[in-house]
C-alpha positions in Angstrom: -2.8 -11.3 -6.1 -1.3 -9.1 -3.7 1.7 -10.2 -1.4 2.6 -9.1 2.3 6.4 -9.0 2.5 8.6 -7.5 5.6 11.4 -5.3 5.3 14.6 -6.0 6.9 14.8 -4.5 10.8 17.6 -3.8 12.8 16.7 -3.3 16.4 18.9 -2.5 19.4 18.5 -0.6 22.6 18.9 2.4 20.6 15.7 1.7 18.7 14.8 0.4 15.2 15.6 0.5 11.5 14.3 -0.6 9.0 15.8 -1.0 5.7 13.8 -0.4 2.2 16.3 -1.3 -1.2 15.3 -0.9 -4.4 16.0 -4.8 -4.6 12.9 -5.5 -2.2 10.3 -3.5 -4.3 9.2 -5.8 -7.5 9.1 -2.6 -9.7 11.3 0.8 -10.5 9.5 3.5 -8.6 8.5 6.8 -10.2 6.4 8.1 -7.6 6.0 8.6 -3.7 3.3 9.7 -1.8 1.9 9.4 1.7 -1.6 9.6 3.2 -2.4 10.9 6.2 -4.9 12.5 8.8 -7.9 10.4 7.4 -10.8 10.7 9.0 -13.0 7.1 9.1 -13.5 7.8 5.3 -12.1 5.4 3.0 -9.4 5.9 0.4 -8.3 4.5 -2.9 -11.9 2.9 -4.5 -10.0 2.1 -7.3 -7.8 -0.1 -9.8 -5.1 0.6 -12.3 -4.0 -0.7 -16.2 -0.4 -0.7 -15.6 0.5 0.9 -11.9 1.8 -1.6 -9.5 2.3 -0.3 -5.8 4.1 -0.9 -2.2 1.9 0.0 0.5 3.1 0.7 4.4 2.5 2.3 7.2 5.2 4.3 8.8 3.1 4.9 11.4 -0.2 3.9 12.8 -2.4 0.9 11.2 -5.1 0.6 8.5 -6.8 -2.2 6.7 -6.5 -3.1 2.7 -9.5 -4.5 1.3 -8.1 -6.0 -2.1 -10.5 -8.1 -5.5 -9.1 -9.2 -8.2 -12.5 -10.2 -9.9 -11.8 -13.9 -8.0 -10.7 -13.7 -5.2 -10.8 -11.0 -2.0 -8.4 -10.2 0.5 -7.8 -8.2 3.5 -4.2 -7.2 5.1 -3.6 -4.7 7.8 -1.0 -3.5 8.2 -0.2 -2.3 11.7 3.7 -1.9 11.7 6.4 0.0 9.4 8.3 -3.1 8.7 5.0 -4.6 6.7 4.8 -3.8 2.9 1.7 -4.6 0.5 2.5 -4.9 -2.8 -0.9 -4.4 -4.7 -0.7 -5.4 -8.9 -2.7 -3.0 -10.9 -5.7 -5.3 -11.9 -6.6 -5.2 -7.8 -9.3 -3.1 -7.1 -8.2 -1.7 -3.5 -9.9 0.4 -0.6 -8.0 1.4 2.3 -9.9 2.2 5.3 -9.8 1.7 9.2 -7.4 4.3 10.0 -6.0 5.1 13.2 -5.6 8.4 13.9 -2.2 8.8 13.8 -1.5 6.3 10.3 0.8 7.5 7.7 0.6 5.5 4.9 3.5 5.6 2.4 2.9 4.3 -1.1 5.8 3.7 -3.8 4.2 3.7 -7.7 5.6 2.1 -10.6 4.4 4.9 -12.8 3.8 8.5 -12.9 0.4 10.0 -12.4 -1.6 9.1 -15.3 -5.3 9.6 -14.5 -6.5 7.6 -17.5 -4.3 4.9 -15.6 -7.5 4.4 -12.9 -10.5 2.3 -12.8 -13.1 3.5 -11.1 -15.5 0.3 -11.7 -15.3 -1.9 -9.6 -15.9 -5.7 -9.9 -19.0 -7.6 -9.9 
């Protein structure tokens, strides 16, 4: 089941931080990536064997359309200090992007492209 969870922000006149610790993300990352300058396609279509991951926008907003084979979700996230953490057995599509959404993702494993599922669930 995937969980929301919000990172720690520190806000003043001078603006905002937010604060991402190894201790808030439930795995040991190996891998960073970000997405950006989506067009209204949709992204991810897909589910993993062992690849948990921490999803967020920096910037901008998109929706997170999650199954785990019982039950779907939706999240959207629509400010830097929300974090989706997506286990591997949810199939996930991310879509509705705004045009200026960078989405950060943090992996618990290295690129393994046997790691995917592309088959959905019924």
């Amino acid at each position: 089941m995937p969980k929301l969870i919000e990172h720690q922000t520190h806000s003043d006149k001078r603006g905002n931080l937010t604060v991402l610790e190894d201790h808030h993300i439930p795995f040991s990352i190996k891998r960073i990536f970000y997405i950006y300058g989506v067009d209204d396609s949709q992204r991810g279509g897909h589910r993993h064997h062992k690849t948990k991951q921490a999803l967020m926008c920096v910037t901008g907003s998109c929706r997170i359309d999650c199954d785990n084979g019982k039950e779907k979700t939706s999240f959207l996230l629509d400010h830097p200090k929300k974090c989706l953490i997506v286990e591997p057995e949810e199939w996930h599509v991310m879509n509705n992007f705004s045009e200026d959404t960078v989405l950060l993702v943090l992996a618990s494993e290295y690129y393994d492209h046997a790691d995917y599922i592309f088959e959905a669930y019924d």
